[in-house]
C-alpha positions as CSV (number, residue, x, y, z in Angstrom):
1,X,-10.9,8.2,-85.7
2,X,-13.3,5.1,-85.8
3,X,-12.8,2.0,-86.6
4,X,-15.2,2.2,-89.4
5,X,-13.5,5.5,-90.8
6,X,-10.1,3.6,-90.6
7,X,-11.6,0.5,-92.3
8,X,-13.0,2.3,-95.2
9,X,-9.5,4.5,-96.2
10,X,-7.7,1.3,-96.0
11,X,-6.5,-0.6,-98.9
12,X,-6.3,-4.7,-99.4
13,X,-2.8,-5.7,-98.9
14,X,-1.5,-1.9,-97.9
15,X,-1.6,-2.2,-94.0
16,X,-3.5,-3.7,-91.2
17,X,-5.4,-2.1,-88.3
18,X,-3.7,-2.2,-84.9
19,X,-4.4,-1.7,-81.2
20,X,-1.6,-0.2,-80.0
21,X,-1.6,1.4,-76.3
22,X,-5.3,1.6,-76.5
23,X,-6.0,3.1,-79.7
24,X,-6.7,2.4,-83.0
25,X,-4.1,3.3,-85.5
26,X,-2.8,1.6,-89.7
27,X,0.5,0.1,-89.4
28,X,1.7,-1.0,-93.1
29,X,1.8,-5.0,-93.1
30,X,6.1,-4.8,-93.4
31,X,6.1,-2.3,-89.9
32,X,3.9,-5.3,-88.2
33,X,6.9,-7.3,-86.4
34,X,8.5,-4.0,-85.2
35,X,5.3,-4.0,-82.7
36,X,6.2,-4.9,-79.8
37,X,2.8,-4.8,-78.0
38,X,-0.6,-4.8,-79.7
39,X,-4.2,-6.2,-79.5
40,X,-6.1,-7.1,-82.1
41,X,-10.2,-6.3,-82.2
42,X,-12.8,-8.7,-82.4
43,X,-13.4,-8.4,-86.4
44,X,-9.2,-9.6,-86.8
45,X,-9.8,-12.2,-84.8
46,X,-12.9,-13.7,-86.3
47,X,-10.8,-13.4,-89.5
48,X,-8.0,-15.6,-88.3
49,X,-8.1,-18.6,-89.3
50,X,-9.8,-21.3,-86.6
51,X,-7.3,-23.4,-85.8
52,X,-4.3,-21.0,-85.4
53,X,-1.6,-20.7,-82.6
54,X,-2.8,-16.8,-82.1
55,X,-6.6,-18.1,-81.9
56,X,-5.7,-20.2,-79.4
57,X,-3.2,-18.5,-77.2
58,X,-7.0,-15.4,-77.1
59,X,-8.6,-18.8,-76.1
60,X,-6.8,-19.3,-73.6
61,X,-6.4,-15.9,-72.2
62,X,-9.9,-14.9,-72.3
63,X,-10.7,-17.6,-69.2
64,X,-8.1,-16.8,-67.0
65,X,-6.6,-13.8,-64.8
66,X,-3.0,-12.5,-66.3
67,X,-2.0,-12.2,-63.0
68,X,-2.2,-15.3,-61.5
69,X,-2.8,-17.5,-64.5
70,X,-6.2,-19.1,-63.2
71,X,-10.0,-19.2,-63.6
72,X,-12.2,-16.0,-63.3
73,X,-15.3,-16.8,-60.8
74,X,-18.5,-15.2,-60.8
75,X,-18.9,-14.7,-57.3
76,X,-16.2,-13.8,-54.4
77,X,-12.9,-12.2,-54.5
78,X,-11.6,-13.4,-57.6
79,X,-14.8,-12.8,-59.5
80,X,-13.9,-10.9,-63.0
81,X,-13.6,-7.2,-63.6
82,X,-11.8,-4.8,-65.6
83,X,-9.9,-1.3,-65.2
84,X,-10.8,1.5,-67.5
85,X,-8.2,0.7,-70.3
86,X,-10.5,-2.3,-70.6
87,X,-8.2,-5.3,-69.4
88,X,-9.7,-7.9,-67.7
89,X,-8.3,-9.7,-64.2
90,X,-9.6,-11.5,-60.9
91,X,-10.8,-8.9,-58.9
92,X,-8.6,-9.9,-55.7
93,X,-5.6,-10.2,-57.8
94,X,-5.7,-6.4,-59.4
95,X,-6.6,-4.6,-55.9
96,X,-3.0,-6.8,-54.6
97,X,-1.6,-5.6,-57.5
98,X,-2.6,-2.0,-57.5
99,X,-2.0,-1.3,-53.4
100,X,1.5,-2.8,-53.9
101,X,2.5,-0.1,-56.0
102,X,0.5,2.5,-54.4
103,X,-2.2,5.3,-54.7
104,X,-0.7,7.2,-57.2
105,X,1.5,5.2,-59.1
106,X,-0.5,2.4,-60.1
107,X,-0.5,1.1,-63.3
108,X,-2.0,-1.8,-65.6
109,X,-0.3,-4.6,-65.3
110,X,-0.6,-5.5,-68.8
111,X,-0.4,-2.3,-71.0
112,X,0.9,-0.2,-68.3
113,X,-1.9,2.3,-68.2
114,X,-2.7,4.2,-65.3
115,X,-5.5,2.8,-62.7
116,X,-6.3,3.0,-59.5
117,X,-8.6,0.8,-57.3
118,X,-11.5,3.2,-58.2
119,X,-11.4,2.7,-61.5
120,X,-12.3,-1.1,-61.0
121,X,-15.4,-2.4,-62.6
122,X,-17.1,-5.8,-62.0
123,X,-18.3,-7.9,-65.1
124,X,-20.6,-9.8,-65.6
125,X,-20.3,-11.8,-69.0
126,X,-22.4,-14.1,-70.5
127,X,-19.8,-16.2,-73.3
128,X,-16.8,-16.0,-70.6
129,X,-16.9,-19.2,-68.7
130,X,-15.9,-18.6,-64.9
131,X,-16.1,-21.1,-62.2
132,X,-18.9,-21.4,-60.0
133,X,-17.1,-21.0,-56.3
134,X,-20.4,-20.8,-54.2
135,X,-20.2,-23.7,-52.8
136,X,-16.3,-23.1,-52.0
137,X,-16.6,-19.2,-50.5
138,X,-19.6,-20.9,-47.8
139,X,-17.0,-23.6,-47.0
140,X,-14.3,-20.9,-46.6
141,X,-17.4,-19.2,-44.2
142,X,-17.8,-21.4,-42.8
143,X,-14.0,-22.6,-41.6
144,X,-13.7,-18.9,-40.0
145,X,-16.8,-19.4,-38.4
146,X,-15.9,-22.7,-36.6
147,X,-11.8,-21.1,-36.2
148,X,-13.7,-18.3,-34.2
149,X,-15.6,-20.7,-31.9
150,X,-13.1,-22.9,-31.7
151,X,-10.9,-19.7,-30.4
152,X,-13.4,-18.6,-28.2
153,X,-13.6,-22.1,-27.1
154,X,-9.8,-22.2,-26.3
155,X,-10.0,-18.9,-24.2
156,X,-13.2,-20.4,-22.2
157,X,-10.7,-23.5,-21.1
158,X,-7.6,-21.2,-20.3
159,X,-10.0,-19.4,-18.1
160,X,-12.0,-22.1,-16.5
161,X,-8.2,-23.7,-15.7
162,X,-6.7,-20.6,-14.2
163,X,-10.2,-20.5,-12.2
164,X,-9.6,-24.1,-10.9
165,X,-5.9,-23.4,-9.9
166,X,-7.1,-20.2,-7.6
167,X,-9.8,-22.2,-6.3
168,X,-7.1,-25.4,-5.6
169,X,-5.1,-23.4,-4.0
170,X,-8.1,-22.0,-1.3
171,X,-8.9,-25.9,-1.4
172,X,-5.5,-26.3,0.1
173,X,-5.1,-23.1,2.6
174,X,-8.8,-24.0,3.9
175,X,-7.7,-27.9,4.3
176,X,-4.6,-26.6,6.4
177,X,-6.9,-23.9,8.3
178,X,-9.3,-26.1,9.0
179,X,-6.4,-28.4,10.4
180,X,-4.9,-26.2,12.8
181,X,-8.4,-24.8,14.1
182,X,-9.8,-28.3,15.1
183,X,-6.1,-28.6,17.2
184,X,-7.2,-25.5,18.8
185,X,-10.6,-26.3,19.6
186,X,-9.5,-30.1,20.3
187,X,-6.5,-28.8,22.8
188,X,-8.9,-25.8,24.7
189,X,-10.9,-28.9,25.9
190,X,-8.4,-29.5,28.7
191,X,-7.1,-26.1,28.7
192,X,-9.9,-24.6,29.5
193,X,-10.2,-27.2,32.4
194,X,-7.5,-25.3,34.0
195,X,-6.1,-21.9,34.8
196,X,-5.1,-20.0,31.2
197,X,-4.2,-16.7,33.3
198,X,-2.5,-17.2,36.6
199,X,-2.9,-13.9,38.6
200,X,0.0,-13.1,41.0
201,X,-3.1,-11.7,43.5
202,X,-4.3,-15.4,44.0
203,X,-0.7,-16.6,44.6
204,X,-0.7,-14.0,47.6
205,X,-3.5,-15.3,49.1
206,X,-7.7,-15.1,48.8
207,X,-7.7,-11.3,50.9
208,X,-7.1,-9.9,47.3
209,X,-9.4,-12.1,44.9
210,X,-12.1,-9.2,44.9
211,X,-9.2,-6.9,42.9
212,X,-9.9,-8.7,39.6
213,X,-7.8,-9.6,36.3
214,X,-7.7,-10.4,32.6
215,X,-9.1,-13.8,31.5
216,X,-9.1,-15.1,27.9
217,X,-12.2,-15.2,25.8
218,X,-11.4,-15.3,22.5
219,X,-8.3,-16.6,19.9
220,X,-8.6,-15.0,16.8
221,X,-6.7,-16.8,13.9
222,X,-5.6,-13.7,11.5
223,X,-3.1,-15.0,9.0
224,X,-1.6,-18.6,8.0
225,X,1.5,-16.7,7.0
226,X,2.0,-14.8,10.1
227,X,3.8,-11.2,9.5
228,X,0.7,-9.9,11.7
229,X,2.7,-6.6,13.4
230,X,0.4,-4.0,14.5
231,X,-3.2,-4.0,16.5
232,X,-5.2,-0.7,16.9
233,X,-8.7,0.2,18.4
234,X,-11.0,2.2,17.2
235,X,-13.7,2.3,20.1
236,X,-16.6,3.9,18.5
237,X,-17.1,2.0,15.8
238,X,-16.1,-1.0,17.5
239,X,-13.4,-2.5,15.3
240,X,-9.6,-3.7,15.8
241,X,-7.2,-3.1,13.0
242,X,-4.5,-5.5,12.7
243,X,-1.7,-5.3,10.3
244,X,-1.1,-8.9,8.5
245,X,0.4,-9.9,4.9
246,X,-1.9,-10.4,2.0
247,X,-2.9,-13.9,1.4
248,X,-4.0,-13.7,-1.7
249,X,-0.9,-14.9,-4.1
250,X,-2.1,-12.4,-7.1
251,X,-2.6,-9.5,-4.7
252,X,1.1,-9.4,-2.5
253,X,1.6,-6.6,-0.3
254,X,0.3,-6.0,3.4
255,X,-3.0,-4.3,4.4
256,X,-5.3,-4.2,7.7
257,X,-7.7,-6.6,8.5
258,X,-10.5,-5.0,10.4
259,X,-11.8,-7.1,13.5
260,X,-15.5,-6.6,15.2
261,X,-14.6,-5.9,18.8
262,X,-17.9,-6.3,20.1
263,X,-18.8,-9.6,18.2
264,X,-14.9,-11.0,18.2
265,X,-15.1,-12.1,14.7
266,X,-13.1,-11.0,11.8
267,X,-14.4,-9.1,9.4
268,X,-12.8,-7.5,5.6
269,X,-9.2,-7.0,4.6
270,X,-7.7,-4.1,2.4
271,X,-4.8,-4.2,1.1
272,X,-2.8,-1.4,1.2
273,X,0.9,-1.3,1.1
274,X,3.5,-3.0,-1.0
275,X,6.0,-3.5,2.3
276,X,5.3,-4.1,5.7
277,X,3.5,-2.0,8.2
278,X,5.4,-0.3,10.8
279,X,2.6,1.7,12.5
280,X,-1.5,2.2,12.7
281,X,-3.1,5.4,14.3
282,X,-6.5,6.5,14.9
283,X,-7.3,10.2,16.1
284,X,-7.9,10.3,19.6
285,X,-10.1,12.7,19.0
286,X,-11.9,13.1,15.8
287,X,-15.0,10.5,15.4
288,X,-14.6,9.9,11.4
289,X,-12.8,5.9,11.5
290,X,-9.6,7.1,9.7
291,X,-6.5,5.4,10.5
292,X,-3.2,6.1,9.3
293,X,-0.7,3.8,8.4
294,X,3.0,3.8,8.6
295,X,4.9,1.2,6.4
296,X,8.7,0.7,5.1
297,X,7.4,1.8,1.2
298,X,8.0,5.2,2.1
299,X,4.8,6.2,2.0
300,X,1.5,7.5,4.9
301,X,-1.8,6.6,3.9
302,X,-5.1,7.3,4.9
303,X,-7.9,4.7,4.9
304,X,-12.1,5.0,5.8
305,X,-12.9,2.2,7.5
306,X,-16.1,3.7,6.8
307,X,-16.4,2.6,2.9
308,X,-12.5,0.5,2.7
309,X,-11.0,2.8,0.9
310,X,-7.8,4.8,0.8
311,X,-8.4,8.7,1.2
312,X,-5.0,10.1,0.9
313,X,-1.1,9.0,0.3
314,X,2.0,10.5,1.2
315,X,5.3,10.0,0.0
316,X,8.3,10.3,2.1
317,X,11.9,10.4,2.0
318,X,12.5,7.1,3.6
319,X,10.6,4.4,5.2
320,X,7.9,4.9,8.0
321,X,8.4,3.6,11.2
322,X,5.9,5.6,13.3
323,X,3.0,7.8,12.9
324,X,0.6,9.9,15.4
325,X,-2.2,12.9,15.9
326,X,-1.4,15.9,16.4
327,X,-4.7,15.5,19.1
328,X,-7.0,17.6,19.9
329,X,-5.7,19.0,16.2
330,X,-7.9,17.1,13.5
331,X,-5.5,18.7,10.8
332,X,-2.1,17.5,11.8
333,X,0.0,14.3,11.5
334,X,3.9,13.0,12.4
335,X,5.2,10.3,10.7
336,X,8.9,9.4,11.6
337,X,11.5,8.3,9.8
338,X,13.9,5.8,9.1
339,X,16.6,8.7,8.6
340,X,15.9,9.9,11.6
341,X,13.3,12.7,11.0
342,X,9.6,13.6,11.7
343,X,7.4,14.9,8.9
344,X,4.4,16.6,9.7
345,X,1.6,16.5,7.7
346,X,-1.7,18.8,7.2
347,X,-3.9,16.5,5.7
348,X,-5.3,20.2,4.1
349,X,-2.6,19.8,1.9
350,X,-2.2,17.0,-0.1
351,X,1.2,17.4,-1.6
352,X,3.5,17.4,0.4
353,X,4.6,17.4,4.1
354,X,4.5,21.1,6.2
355,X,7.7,20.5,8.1
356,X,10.9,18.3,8.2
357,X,11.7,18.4,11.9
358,X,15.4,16.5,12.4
359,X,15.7,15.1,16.1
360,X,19.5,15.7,16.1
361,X,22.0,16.1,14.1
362,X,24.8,13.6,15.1
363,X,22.0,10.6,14.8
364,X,20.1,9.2,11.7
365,X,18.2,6.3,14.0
366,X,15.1,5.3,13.1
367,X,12.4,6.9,15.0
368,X,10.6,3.9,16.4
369,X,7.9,5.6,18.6
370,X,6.2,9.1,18.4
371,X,3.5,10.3,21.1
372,X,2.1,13.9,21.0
373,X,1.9,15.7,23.9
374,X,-1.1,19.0,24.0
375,X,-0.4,22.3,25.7
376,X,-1.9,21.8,29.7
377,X,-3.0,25.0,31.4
378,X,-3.0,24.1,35.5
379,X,-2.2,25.5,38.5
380,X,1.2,25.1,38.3
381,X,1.6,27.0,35.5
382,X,1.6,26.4,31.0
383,X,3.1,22.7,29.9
384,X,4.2,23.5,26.6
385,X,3.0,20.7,23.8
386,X,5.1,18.8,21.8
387,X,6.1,15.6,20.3
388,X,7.8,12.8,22.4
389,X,9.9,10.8,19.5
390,X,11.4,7.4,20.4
391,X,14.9,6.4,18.8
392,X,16.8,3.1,18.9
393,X,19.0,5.2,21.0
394,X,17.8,8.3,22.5
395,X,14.4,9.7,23.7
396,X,13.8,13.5,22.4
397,X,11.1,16.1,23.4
398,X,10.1,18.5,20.5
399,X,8.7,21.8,22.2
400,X,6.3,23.6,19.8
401,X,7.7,26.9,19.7
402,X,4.0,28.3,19.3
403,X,1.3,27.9,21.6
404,X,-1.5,24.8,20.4
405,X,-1.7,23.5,16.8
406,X,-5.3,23.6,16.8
407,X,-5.8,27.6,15.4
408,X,-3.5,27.5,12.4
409,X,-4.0,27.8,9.1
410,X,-3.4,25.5,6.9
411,X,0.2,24.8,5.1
412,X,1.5,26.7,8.3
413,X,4.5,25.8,8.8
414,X,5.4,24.7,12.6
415,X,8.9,25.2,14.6
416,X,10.1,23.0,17.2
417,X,13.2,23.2,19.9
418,X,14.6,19.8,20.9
419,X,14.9,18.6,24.6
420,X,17.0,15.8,24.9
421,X,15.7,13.2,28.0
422,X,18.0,11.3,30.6
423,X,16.6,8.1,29.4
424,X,19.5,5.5,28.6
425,X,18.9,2.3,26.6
426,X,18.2,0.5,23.6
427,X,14.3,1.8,23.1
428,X,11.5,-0.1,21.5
429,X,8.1,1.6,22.3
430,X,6.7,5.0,23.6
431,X,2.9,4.9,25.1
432,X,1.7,8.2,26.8
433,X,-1.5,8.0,28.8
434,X,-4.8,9.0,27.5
435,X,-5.9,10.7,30.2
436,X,-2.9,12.9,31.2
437,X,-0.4,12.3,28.2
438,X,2.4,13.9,30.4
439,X,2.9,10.2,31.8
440,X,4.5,8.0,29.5
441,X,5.6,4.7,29.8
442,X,9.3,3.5,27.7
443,X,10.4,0.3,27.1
444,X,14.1,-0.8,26.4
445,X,15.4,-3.8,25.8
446,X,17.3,-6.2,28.0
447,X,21.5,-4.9,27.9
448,X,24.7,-5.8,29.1
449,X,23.7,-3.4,32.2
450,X,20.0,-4.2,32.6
451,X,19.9,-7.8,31.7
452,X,16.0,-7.6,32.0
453,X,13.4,-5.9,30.0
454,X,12.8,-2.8,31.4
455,X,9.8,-0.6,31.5
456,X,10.4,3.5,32.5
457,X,6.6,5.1,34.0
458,X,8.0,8.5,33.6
459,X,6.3,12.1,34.0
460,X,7.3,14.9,31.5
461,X,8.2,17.9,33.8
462,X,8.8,21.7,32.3
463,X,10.0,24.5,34.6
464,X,10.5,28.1,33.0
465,X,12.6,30.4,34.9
466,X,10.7,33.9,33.2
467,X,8.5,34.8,31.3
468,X,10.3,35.4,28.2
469,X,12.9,32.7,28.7
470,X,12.6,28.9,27.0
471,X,11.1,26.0,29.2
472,X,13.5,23.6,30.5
473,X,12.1,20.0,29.7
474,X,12.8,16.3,31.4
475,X,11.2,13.6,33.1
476,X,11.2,12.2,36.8
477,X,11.1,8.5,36.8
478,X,8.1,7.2,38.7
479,X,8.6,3.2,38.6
480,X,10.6,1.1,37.3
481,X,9.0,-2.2,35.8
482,X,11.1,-5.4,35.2
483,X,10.3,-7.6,32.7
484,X,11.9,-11.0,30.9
485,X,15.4,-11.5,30.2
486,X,14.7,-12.1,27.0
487,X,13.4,-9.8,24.1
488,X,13.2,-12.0,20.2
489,X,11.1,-8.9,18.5
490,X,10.6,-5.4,18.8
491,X,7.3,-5.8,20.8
492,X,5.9,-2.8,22.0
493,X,4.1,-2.4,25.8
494,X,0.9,-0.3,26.6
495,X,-0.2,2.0,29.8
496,X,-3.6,2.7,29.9
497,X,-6.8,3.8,32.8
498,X,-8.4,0.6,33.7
499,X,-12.0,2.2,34.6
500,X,-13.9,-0.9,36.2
501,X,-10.5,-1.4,38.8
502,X,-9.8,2.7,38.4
503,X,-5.9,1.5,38.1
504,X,-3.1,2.9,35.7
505,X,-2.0,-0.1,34.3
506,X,1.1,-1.3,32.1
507,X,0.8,-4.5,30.1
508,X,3.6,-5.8,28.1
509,X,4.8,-9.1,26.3
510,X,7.2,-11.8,28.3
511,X,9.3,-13.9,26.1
512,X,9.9,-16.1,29.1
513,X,6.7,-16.7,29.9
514,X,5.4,-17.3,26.8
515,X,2.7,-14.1,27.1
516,X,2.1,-10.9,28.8
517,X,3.0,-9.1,32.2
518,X,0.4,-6.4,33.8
519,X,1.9,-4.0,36.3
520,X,0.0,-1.4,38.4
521,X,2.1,1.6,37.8
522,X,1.0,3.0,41.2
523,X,2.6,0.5,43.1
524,X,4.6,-1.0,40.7
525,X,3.9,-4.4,41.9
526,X,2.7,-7.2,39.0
527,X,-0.5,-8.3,39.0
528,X,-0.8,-10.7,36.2
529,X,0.6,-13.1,34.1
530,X,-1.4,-13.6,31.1
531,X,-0.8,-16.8,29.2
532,X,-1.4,-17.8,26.0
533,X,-2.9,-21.1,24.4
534,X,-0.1,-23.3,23.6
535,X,-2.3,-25.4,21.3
536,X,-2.4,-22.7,18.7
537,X,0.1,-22.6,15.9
538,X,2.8,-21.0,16.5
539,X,2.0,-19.0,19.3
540,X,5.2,-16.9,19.2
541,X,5.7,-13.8,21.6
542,X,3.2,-10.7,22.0
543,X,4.2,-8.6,19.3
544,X,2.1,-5.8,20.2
545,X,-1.0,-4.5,22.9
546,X,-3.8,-2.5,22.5
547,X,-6.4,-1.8,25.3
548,X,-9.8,-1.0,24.6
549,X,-13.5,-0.3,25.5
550,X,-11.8,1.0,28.4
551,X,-9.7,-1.4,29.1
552,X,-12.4,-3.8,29.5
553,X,-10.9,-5.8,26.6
554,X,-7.1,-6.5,26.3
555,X,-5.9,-7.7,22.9
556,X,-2.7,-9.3,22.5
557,X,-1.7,-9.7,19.1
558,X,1.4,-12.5,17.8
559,X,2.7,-13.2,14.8
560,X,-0.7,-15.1,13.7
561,X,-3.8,-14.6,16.2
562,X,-5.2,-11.7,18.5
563,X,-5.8,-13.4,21.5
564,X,-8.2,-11.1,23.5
565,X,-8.9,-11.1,26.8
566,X,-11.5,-9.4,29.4
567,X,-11.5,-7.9,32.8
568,X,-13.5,-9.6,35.4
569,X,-13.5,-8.1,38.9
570,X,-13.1,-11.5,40.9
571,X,-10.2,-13.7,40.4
572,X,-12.5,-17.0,39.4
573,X,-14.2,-14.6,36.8
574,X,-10.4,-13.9,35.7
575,X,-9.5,-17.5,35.2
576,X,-13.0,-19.0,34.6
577,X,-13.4,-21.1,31.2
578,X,-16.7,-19.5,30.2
579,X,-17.0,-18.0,27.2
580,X,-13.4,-19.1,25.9
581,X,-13.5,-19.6,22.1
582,X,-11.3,-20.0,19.1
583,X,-12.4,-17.8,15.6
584,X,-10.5,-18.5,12.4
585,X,-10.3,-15.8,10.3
586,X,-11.3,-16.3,6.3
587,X,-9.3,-15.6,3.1
């Protein structure tokens, strides 16, 4: 019904028109206080009288929001609308009010009608008077505008301070480096007037000065920190790997720093392990610059030198002490154990190891050194191959029980029979021969019955007494090789082919010398002392050796610098101070 049709069917004095919940209805004039909500139309209230309590209370609510109680706007969030039951509200106000109740259950908040945030219509009414908040909402623009930058602003500074703390802290470590390089160069001024390496040929007399020796050319600087462990060659791309601790405080761990061997200079380091490493290995063999590395995380990785990156991670049972080649196999890999196991890998599969291969039973050692040994077909007769594994207490022979490695398929699974070797003594390091690996050299430490450092040159023998019966393994000792009395680390000795001289030589650290012993393993008789620059910090003992280009070059590695040295074929080229320089290696 309209409002006309009611108008005309009412009568004066009988009852009054009424909004109540939205519509229109005639409530008799005695029933009007029983209402408990109603609105009256715009004709009723232009009939009240002007200055009334009612007319004024519609005054008032017609400029503000009944939900908050203040002025509509005409621009912004709390510019004026309605809902379809025709109420009017701020526009912020209603959408808080209607997504507090929810999506289905919303409801007017003044006659309880139900609305939802579609339903929301913007105004815009000419005799309501809003206020004007332009000039506030591009004020309130332009606050969040400047709180942005001023954010931004704040993150620029935290940067640009953590920035100046790394770069502090190089300031420092480069301050100290450069420090402890110009003592070096200042202190080989007058070493280098004198002898570095004393040669046990000149003490003899001048009939043997055309034999030759080492002399020093260069000290490489490798790590402030020290923890350098490990030094391998890898001839034909003419680099030196060297184990050291990162020194980069964000970045700890340990990697390989790789060192030019033809230039002497260091060159990049990669990180790589979390722990220290035990062990590096290149193939004898195989020309593709991938060394393995051996550390106490329980893992064996493989890393390119070519582009610096690791190719391929193994996880073990226990922490690494020692890894080899299976050479002339490209395919195979030992890594032993702290438990006292190998592991053989086929770098075919990349899952897991192809064999556990326990030493022995009744001891968990570590395995400290591993050397593989290839089949040899001679006169003689077949020399089974096999690994030669070090312990801290025993020396073992693993016998493949198949001929070669070099044929199988891959994830074949390989057998070995244990030969236990006469060799008595607290071990340290294995080194076989390049050129016939059945000659090995062992090292022991000094003991209550060999108060030295001692150095074994044995020869693996085999003798089979038919055809279809096991070998027999052992060794024949060849020379014995006294050393120091003396042994502070693990250090670990080297035999190699000298080709200039045409000698089998053994070169191993001296605690009481302060360097590093070279034998002739022919004669047994020492050649050399090599001596070390006392000038540089910390000099420490010879940690490890690795010969190389031959053994024209002889690096000595300690707990912070490679100090390498080259073979000259007269004494005075031995000992000269030509070419003697120091290189400190970068961050």
């Amino acid at each position: 019904m309209s409002l006309s049709d009611i108008s005309d069917n009412l009568g004066e004095g009988e009852a009054e028109v009424v909004r109540v919940d939205g519509e229109w209805e005639l409530v008799p004039t005695c029933e009007v206080d029983d209402v408990d909500v109603f609105e009256k139309d715009e004709e009723y209230c232009e009939d009240a009288a002007p200055g009334g309590i009612g007319d004024q209370s519609m005054v008032d609510e017609s400029g503000t929001c009944m939900i908050c109680f203040e002025s509509w706007t005409t621009s912004g969030p709390h510019r004026i609308c309605c809902l379809r039951c025709g109420h009017l509200f701020g526009r912020s106000c209603v959408i808080k009010w209607l997504n507090m109740q929810g999506a289905k259950a919303g409801k007017c908040p003044q006659c309880n009608a139900k609305a939802q945030t579609r339903d929301i219509r913007v105004l815009f009414c000419k005799k309501i008077t809003a206020v004007d908040t332009t000039d506030r909402d591009r004020a309130l623009h332009d606050l969040e505008v400047e709180r942005k930058l001023r954010k931004k602003a704040e993150l620029e500074l935290s940067e640009c301070k953590f920035k100046l703390q790394l770069a502090s802290c190089d300031a420092e470590q480069l301050r100290a480096e450069l420090t402890d390089l110009r003592t070096i160069v200042a202190g080989f001024k007058s070493v280098a007037r004198s002898s570095v390496s004393t040669t046990e040929s000149k003490k003899l007399g001048e009939g043997n000065s055309d034999v030759g020796g080492y002399g020093l050319e260069k000290c490489i600087s490798m790590s402030a920190g020290g923890q350098c462990r490990v030094v391998a060659s890898c001839d034909y791309i003419n680099l030196l790997c060297v184990s050291q601790a990162s020194m980069n405080p964000l970045f700890k761990g340990f990697g390989v720093r790789k060192v030019h061997s033809g230039e002497m200079r260091p060159l990049k380091y990669i990180h790589l392990h979390p722990q220290p490493i035990r062990d590096l290995a290149f193939h004898p063999d195989q020309q593709d610059a991938i060394v393995a590395s051996a550390s106490l995380d329980k893992s064996l990785k493989l890393t390119s030198l070519l582009v610096d990156q690791v190719v391929q991670t193994y996880s073990c049972p226990a922490p690494v002490w020692s890894c080899c080649w299976a050479s002339p196999s490209p395919n195979y890999l030992f890594a032993g154990c702290a438990n006292g196991t190998v592991l053989l890998f086929d770098i075919r599969v990349t899952s897991r190891e192809v064999s556990v291969i326990s030493i022995c039973e009744s001891s968990s050692a570590p395995v400290t050194a591993l050397q593989y040994i290839p089949p040899e077909h001679e006169k003689s007769g077949f020399y089974p191959g096999g690994l030669l594994a070090g312990q801290l207490t025993q020396v073992t022979f693993l016998e493949e029980e198949a001929e070669g490695m070099v044929n199988r398929g891959a994830g074949e699974e390989v057998a070995f029979r244990a030969h236990p070797l006469p060799l008595e003594g607290s071990l340290v390091s294995l080194s076989c021969l390049g050129t016939r690996r059945s000659l090995f050299l062992a090292s022991y430490r000094p003991s209550t019955r060999v108060p030295r450092v001692r150095h074994l040159f044995s020869e693996l023998t085999v003798t089979r007494s038919g055809a279809d019966h096991p070998c027999s393994c052992d060794c024949k000792e060849i020379v014995s090789l006294f050393g120091g009395t003396q042994m502070r680390m693990l250090s670990r000795a080297r035999v190699f082919h000298q080709e200039q001289s045409n000698q089998i030589l053994a070169v191993a650290g001296d605690d009481d010398t302060g360097g590093a012993l070279v034998w002739s393993c022919e004669t047994g008789s020492r050649l050399q002392t090599l001596h070390l620059p006392t000038v540089c910090p910390s000099p420490g003992p010879v940690i490890d050796v690795c010969a190389f280009n031959n053994g024209q070059h002889l690096a000595l590695l300690t707990d912070h610098v490679v100090n390498v040295f080259r073979w000259s074929q007269s004494s005075t080229g031995a000992t000269g101070d030509s070419g003697i320089a120091v290189v400190e290696c970068g961050g």
